[in-house]
C-alpha positions in Angstrom: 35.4 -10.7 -2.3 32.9 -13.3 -1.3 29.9 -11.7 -1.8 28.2 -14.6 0.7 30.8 -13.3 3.5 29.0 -11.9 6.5 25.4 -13.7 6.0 26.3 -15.6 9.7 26.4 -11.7 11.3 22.5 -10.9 10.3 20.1 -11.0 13.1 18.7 -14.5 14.2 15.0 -13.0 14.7 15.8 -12.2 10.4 16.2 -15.5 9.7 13.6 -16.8 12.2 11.1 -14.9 10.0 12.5 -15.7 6.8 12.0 -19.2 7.5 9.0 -18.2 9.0 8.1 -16.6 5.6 9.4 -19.9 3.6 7.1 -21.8 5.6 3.6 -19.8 5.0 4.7 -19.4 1.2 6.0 -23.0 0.5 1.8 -23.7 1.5 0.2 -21.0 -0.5 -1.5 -22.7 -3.6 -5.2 -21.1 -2.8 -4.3 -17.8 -4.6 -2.7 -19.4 -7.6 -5.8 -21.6 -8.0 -8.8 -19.5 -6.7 -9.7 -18.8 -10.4 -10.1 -22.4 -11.3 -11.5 -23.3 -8.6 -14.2 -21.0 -9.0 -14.3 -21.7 -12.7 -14.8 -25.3 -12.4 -15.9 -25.9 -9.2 -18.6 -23.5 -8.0 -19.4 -23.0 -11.9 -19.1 -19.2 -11.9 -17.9 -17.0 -15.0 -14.5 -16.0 -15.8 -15.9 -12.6 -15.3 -17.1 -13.3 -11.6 -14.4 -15.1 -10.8 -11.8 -12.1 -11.5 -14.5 -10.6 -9.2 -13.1 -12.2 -6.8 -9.5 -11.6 -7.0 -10.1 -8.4 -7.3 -12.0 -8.2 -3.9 -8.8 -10.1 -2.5 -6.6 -6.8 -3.7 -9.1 -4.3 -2.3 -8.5 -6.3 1.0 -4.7 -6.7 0.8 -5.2 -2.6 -0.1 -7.0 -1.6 3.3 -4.8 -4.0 5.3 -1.8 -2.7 4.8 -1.8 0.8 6.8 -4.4 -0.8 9.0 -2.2 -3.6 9.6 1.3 -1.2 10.6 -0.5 0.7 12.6 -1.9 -2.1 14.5 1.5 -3.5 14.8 3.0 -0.2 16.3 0.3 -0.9 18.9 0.0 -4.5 19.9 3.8 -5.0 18.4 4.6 -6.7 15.2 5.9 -10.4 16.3 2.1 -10.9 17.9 0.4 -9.3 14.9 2.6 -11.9 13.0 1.6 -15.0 15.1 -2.1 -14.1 14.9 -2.4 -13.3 11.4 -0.9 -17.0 10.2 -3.0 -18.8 12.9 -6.2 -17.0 12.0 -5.7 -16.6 8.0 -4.7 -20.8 8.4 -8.3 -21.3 10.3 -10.2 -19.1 7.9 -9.1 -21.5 5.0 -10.7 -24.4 6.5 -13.8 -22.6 5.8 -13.6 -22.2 2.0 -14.9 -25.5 0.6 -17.7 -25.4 2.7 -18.7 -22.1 0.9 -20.4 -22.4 -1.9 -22.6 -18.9 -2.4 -20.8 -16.8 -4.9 -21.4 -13.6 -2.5 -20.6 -15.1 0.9 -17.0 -16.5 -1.0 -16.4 -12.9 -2.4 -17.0 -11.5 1.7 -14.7 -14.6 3.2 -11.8 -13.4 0.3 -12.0 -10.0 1.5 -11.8 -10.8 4.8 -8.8 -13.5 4.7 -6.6 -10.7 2.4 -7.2 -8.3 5.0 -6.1 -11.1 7.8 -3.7 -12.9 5.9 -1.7 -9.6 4.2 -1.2 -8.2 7.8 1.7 -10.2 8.1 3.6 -8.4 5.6 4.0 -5.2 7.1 4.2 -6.3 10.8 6.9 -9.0 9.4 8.9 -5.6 7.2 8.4 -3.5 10.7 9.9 -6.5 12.4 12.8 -6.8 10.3 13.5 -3.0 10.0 13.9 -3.1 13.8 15.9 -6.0 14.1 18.3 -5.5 11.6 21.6 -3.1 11.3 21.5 -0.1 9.3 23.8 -1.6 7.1 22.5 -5.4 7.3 19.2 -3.6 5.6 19.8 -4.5 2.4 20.6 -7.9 3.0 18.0 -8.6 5.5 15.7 -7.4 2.7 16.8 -9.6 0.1 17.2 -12.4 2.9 13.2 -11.8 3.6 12.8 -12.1 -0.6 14.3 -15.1 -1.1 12.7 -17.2 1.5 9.4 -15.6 0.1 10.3 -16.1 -3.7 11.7 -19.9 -2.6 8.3 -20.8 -0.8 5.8 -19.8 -4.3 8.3 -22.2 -6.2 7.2 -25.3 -4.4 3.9 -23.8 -3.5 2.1 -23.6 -7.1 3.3 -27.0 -7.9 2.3 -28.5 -5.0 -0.9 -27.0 -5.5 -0.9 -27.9 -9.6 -0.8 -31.9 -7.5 -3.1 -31.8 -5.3 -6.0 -30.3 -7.9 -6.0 -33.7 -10.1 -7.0 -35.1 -6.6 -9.5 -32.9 -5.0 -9.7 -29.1 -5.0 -10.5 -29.3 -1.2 -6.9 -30.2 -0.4 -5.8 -26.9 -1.1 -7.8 -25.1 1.4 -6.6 -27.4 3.7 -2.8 -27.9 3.1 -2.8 -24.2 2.7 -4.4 -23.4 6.1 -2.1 -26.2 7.7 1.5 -24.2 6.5 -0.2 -21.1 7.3 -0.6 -22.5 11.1 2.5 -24.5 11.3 4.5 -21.4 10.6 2.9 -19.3 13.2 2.8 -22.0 15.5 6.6 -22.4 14.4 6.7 -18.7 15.2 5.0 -19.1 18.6 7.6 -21.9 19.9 11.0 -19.9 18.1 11.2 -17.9 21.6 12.6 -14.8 19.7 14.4 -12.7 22.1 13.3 -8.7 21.0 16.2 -6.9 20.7 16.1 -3.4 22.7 15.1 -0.4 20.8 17.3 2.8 21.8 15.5 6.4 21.8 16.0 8.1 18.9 18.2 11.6 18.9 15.8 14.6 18.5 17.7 15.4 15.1 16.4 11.9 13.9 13.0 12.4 14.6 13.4 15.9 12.8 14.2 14.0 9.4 10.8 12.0 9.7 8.4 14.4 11.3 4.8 13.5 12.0 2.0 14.7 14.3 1.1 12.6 17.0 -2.1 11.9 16.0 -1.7 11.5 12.1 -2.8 8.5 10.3 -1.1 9.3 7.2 2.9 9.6 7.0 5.0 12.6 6.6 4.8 14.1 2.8 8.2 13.6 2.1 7.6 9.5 2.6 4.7 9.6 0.7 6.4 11.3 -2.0 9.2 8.9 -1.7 6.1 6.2 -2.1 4.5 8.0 -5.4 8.8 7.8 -7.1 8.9 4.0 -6.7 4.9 3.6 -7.5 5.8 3.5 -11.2 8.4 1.3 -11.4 6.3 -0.5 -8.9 3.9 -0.5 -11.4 6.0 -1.3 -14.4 7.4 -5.1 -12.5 3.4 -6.0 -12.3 3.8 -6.3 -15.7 5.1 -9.8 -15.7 1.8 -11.5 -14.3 -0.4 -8.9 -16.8 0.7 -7.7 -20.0 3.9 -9.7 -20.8 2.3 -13.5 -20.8 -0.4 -11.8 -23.0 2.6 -10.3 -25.5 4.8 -13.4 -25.4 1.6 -16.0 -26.4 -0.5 -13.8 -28.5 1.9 -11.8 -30.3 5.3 -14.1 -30.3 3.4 -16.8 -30.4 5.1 -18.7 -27.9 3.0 -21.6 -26.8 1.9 -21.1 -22.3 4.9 -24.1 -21.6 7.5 -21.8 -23.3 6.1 -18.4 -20.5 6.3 -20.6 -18.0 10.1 -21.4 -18.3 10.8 -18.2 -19.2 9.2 -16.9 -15.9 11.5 -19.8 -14.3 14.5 -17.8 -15.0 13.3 -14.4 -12.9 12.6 -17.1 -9.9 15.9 -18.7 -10.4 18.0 -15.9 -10.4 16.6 -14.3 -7.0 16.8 -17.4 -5.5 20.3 -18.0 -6.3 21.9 -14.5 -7.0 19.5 -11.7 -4.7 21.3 -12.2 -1.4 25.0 -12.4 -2.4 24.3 -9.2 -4.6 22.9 -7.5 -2.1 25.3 -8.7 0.3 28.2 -7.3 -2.2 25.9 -3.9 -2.2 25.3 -3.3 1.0 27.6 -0.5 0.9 26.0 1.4 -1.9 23.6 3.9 -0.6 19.5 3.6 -1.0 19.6 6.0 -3.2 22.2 4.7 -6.0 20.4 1.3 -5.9 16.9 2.1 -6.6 17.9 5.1 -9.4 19.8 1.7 -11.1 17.5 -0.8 -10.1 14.5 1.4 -11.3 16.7 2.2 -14.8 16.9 -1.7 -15.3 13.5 -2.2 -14.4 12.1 0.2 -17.2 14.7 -0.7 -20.0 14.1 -4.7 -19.4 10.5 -3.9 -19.4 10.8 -1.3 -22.4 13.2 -3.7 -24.8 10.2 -5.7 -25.3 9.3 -3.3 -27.9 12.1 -4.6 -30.1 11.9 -8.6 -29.3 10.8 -11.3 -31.2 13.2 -13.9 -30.3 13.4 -16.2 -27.5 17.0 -15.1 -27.0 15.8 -11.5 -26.8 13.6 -12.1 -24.1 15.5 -14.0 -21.7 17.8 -11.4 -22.1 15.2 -8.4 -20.9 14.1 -10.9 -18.4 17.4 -11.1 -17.0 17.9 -7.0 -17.0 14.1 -6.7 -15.1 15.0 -9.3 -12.8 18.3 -7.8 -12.2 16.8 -4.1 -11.7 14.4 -6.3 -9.4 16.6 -7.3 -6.7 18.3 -4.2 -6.6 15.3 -2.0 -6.3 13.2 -3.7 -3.7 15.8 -4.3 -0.9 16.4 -1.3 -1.1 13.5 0.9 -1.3 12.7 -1.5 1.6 15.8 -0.5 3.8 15.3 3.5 2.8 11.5 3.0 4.1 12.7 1.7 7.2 15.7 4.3 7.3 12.9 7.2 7.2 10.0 6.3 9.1 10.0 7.6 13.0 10.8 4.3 15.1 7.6 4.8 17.5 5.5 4.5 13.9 7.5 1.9 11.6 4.6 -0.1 11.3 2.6 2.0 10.2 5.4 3.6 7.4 5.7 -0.3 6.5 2.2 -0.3 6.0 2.1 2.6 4.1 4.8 0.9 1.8 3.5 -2.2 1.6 0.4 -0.7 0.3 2.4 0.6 -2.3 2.8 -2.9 -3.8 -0.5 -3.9 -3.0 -1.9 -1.0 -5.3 0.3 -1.4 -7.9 -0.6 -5.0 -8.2 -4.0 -4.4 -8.0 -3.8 -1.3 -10.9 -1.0 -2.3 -12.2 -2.0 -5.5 -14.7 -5.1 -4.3 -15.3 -3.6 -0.6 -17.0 -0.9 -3.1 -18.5 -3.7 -5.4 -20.5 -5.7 -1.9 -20.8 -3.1 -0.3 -22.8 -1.8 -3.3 -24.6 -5.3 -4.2 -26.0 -6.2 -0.5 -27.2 -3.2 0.5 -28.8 -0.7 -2.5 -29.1 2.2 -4.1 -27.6 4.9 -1.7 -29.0 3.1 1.6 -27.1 3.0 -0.3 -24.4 6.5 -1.2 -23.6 7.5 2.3 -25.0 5.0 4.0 -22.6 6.2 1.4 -20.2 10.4 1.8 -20.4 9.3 6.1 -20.3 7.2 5.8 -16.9 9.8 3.4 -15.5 12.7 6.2 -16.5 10.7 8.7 -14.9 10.3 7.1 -11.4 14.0 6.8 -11.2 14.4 10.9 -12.4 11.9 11.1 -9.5 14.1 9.0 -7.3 17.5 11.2 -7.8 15.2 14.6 -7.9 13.7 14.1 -4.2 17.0 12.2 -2.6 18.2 16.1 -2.3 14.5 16.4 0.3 15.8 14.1 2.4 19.5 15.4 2.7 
């Protein structure tokens, strides 16, 4: 079977924010490079500087349910359109900052600007795609994402050497240019049908209720820890594979290459190929090859060892996320997607604001190899979690 067979039948608004998506992220080099910047620039501690990111997370953090509720109000494609335009004007501003305090206040404010786009752009999709397109949708959303931070970073890595101003500013430019691409797309909405009363039965939730029902949020806290676990690859692992391989930052590098190659080129044709496998059956095996890529780092020393658990993570990667993406959408009440997206997008945003940080924590108390045993248990456990509460929702 051609496992690329039936791409031309997903939704036009899907790709139309995909390449909306691909746009925004083919710009963003501030993130990357907000640490140096602050470092070398404005003369600030590595200390004060992590400050920094950290107040970026705490933003991302309270955008996200913020955010999905907002959409459910105002609707999701304008909550879209005015969180590129704004978060692209709001960069203009940063190399005019210079007070350490007034730059940790205009970070916090951007992530909570700049991250609404996420669940408004999930809430989106949800809508506009088929029950069984989902998965594919998902993966299609991933890959223009995942494509965009390849040229992104080394655009940014460029532009540096020059002047460290031109980030702001080619950063804020894609962020416009993709709403403003957005704007002009003239997406036609496609028409949401009433739900059947036994539907809204599955996901019930009071009419005034911020949070979401308990069985989504206990859907939320089985994924957290695998969640958790994939962080690992921007916190722990570079520290393991430098300091106790003793790999020299080049080698990481390529080796990271490989995770960014493979969804580019393999996550939407194997999602495509799974799209008739239920929610369920994907995340148990994505989260089960997402813990035992993670947890075989106990036992490598080799670079052959590791691109090999890099290619089972990466593997349990696009098979978990597209789908605990298309089972959020599946279980949240139509009339308050956004606001389930927002919910689950805050999921990630938690995880990768905890998630290093625990990773390093552990790894520096007690060692790499209690680590990535602690770390292939946890990850086992949120898939038992997974196949225990799929019965809750039955």
């Amino acid at each position: 079977m051609n496992p690329w067979k039936g791409l031309n039948k997903l939704s036009w608004n899907v790709w139309i924010i995909s390449i909306t998506s691909l746009i925004n992220r083919a710009g963003m080099m501030v993130l990357p490079f907000l640490a140096l910047y602050m470092t070398s620039e404005m003369g600030v501690t590595a200390a004060e500087a992590g400050t920094v990111l950290l107040a970026f997370g705490l933003g991302s953090l309270i955008s996200a349910p913020f955010a999905g509720k907002l959409s459910d109000k105002i609707g999701s494609l304008l909550l879209m359109k005015i969180s590129l335009i704004v978060s692209g004007i709001f960069l203009f501003f940063y190399s005019l900052v210079h007070d350490y305090y007034y730059f940790i206040a205009l970070t916090f404010v951007w992530a909570i600007i700049s991250e609404a786009f996420r669940p408004a752009s999930m809430s989106f999709i949800s809508n506009e795609a088929g029950v069984d397109e989902r998965k594919t949708s998902f993966a299609l959303y991933r890959l223009a994402i995942n494509l965009g931070m390849s040229f992104g970073p080394v655009l940014g890595g460029i532009l540096s050497t020059v002047d460290f101003s031109l980030l702001f500013y080619v950063d804020g430019a894609t962020s416009i240019i993709a709403g403003l691409f957005l704007i002009f797309s003239r997406i036609k909405l496609t028409e949401q049908k009433e739900l059947p009363a036994e539907q809204e039965q599955v996901s019930p939730t009071k009419k005034f209720s911020f949070l979401p029902d308990a069985r989504f949020l206990i859907f939320l806290l089985a994924m957290l820890p695998s969640s958790m676990i994939y962080m690992q690859h921007i916190g722990a692992m570079p520290l393991f594979i430098v300091h106790d391989l003793g790999y020299t930052t080049a080698t990481f590098g390529i080796l990271t290459a490989i995770n960014t190659v493979m969804i580019i080129f393999i996550e939407l044709p194997l999602n495509n190929s799974m799209k008739h496998w239920s929610n369920w059956k994907a995340m148990f095996w994505g989260a089960v090859l997402t813990a035992i890529g993670f947890g075989a780092m106990a036992f490598t020393e080799t670079i052959s060892a590791l691109v090999i658990t890099i290619i089972i993570w990466t593997f349990g990667e696009m098979i978990l996320f597209p789908a605990t993406a298309a089972l959020a959408a599946e279980i949240s009440p139509q009339n308050k997607r956004g606001a389930y997206m927002g919910f689950y997008q805050m999921t990630f945003a938690l995880s990768f604001t905890v998630g290093p940080w625990f990773g390093t924590l552990i790894y520096g108390s007690y060692g790499a190899a209690v680590l990535w045993s602690g770390v292939l248990i946890f990850g086992l456990l949120s898939a038992l979690m997974m196949l225990t509460i799929k019965k809750k929702f039955n």
